[in-house]
DOFI-692207 format. One line per field, with one value per residue (C-alpha): residue number from 1; x, y, z. Coordinates in nm, 2 decimals, decimal comma. Example, Ala and Ser with C-alpha at 12.3 -4.5 7.8 and 13.67 -1.06 7.14 Angstrom:
2
pos	[1:2]
px	[1,23:1,37]
py	[-0,45:-0,11]
pz	[0,78:0,71]
***
This chain:
235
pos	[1:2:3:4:5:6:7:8:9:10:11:12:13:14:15:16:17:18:19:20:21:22:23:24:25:26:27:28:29:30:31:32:33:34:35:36:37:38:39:40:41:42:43:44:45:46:47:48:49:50:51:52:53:54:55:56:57:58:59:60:61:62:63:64:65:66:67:68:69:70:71:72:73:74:75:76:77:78:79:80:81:82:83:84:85:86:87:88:89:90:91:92:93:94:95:96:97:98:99:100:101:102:103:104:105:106:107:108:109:110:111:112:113:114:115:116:117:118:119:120:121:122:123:124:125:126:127:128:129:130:131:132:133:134:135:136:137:138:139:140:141:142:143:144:145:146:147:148:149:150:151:152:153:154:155:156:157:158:159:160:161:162:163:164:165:166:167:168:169:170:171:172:173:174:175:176:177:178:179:180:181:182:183:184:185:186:187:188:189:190:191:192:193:194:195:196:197:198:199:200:201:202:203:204:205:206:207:208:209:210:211:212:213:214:215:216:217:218:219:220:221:222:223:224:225:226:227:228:229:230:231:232:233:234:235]
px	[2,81:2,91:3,31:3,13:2,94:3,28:3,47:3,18:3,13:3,51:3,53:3,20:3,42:3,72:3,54:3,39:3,71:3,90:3,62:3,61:4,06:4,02:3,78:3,99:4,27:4,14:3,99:4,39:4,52:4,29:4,31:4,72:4,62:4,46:4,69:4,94:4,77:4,65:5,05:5,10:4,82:4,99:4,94:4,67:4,70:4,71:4,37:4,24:4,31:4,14:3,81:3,70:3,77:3,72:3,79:3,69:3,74:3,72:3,52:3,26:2,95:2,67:2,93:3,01:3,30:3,18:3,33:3,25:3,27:3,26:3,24:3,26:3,28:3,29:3,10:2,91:2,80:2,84:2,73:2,82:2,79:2,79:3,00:2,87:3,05:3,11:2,71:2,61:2,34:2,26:2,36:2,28:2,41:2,33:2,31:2,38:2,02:1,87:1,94:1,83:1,88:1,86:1,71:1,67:1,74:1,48:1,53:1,37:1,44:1,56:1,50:1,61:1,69:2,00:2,20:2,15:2,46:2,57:2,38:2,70:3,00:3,24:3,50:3,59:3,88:3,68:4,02:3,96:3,60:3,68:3,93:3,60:3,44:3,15:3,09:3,25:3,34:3,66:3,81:4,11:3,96:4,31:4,62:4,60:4,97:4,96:4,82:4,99:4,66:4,55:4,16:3,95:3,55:3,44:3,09:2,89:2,64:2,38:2,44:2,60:2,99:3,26:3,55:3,89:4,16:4,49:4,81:5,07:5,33:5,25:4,92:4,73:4,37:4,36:4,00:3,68:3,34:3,01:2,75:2,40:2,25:1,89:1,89:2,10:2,35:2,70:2,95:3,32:3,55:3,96:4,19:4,48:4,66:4,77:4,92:5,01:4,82:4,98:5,11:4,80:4,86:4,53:4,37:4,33:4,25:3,90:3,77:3,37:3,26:2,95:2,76:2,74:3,09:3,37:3,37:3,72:3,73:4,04:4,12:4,27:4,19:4,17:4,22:4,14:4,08:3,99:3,73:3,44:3,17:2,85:2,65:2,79:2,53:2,24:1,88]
py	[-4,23:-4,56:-4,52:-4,34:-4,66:-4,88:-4,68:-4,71:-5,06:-5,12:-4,96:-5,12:-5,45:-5,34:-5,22:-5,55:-5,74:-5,53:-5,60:-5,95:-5,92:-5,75:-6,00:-6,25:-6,13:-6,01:-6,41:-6,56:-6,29:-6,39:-6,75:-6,70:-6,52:-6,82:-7,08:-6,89:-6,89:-7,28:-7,33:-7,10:-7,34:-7,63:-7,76:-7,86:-8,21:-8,20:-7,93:-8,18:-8,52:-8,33:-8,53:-8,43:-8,15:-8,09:-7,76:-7,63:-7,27:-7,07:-6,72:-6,53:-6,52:-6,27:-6,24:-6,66:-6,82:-7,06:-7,30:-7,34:-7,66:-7,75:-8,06:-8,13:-8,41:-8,39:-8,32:-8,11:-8,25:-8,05:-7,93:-7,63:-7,66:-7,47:-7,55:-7,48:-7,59:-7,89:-7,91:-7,87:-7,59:-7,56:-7,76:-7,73:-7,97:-8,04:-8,43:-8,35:-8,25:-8,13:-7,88:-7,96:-7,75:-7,88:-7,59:-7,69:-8,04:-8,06:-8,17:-8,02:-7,90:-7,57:-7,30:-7,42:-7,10:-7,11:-7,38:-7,29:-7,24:-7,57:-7,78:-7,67:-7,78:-8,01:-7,94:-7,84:-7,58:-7,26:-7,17:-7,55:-7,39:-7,06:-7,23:-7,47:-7,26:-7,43:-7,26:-6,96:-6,69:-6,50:-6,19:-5,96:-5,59:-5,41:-5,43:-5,19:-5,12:-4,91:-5,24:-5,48:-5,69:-5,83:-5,78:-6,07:-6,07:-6,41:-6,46:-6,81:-6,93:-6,83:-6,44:-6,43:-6,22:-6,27:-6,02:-6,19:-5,98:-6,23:-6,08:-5,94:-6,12:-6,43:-6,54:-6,57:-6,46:-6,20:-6,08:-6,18:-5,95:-6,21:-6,01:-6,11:-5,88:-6,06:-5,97:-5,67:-5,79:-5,87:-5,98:-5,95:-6,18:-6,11:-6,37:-6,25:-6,53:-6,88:-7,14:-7,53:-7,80:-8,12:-8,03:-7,74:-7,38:-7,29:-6,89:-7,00:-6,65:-6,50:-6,19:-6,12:-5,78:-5,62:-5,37:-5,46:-5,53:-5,76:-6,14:-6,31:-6,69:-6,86:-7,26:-7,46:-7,78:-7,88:-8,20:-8,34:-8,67:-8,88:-8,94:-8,80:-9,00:-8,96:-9,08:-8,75:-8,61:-8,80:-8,65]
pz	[-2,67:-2,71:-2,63:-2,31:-2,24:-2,33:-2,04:-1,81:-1,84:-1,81:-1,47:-1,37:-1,43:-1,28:-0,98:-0,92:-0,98:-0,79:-0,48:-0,52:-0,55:-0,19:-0,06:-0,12:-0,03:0,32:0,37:0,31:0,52:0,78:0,78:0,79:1,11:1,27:1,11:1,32:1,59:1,61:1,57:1,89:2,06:1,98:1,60:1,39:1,46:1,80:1,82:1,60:1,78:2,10:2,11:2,48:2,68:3,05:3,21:3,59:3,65:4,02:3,96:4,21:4,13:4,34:4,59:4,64:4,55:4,27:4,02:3,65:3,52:3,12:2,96:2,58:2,33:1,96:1,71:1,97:2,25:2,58:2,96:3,17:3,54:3,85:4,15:4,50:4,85:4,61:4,50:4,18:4,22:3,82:3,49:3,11:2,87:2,45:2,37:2,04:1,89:2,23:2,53:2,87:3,23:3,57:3,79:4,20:4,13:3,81:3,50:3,17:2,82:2,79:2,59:2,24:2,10:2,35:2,17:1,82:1,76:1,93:1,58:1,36:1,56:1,45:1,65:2,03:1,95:1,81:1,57:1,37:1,29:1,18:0,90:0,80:0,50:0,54:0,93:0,88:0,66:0,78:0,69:0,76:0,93:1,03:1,26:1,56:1,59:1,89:2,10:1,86:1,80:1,40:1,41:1,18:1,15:1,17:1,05:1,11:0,90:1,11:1,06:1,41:1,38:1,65:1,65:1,65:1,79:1,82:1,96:1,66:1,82:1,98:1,82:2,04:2,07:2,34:2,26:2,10:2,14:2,01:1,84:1,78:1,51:1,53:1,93:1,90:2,13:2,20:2,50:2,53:2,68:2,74:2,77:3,00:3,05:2,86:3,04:2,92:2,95:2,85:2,48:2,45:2,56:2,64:2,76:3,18:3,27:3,11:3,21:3,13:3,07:3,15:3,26:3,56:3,60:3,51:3,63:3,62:3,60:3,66:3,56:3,77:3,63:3,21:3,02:2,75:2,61:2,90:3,14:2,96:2,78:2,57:2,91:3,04:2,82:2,86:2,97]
***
């Protein structure tokens, strides 16, 4: 009885050690993943000396030829807009604590719940954060090897998992799917094209899926680290 309870508590142990073994190794081969692929964007130091980045992007939207405008500054300050026959017909931004919407040319505090996620950042390039332990906890999933992509789980402190899948060959992230397990739901976005930008290669083609069909935004205009300020933000 007690040699059985000897061999039973030694696999109990090795179980647990070989669990925790796998963990970790599935979190290094993860973060070697992204590593690779901030390298393919353009280096760590130059994602991390991007302090402000503006992007405009031409997509149609119910039929109408529309432009999507970001705008972001670190830590996490930021505003989405949309562009009109050159009017801005709606805007939401985050000061930094807060997150308003203009609707019809009114100004008001949006629904909090919205920007959550926006309380966290630290940094503007999404690949900085996943390699931040203290946002995210990454790990390895598998390498489909008929489409060549490395798939990594990314999960944020708030319970919320995006899907990594980041090209075997070049790096770069080709698709992420958001879920949201409180809400039960989940979008997918496909990048389908990189182009350069200054010293940055950057996804400029994003294709949304839905169910009611798939909206493709094109950029045609990004920079970063000039003409945007904190005022940009302001309610």
């Amino acid at each position: 009885m007690k040699l059985l309870t000897t061999i039973i508590t030694a696999c109990s142990v090795f179980t647990t050690n070989h669990f925790v073994f796998s963990q970790s190794t599935n979190e290094a081969k993860a973060k070697e993943i992204i590593v690779k692929a901030v390298d393919a964007m353009g280096g760590k130091d130059l994602l991390s000396s991007i302090k402000t980045l503006y992007s405009k992007s031409s997509t149609v939207m119910d039929g109408r030829n529309v432009n999507y405008i970001t705008k972001e500054m670190t830590p996490n300050m930021g505003s989405f807009e949309i562009e009109y026959q050159g009017r801005i017909v709606y805007r939401s931004w985050f000061d930094g604590k807060t997150g308003y919407e203009t609707v019809n040319g009114e100004k008001k505090i949006a629904d909090q719940e919205e920007f959550k996620d926006k309380l966290d950042r630290k940094y503007i390039m999404n690949e900085l954060a996943y390699l931040d332990p203290s946002l995210y906890k990454v790990e390895f999933v598998e390498t489909d090897k008929e489409n060549k992509l490395h798939k990594i789980k990314a999960t944020a402190k708030d319970g919320n998992i995006t899907n990594l899948y980041y090209n075997a060959e070049s790096y770069l992230l080709n698709k992420e799917i958001h879920e949201n397990p409180t809400k039960g739901s989940f979008s997918t976005t496909l990048c389908t094209e990189y182009k350069k930008f200054g010293d940055l290669t950057y996804c400029s083609k994003n294709t949304f899926r839905s169910e009611n069909g798939d909206q493709v935004a094109t950029i045609v205009d990004l920079y970063y680290n000039k003409d945007i300020k904190k005022s940009d933000f302001k309610f």
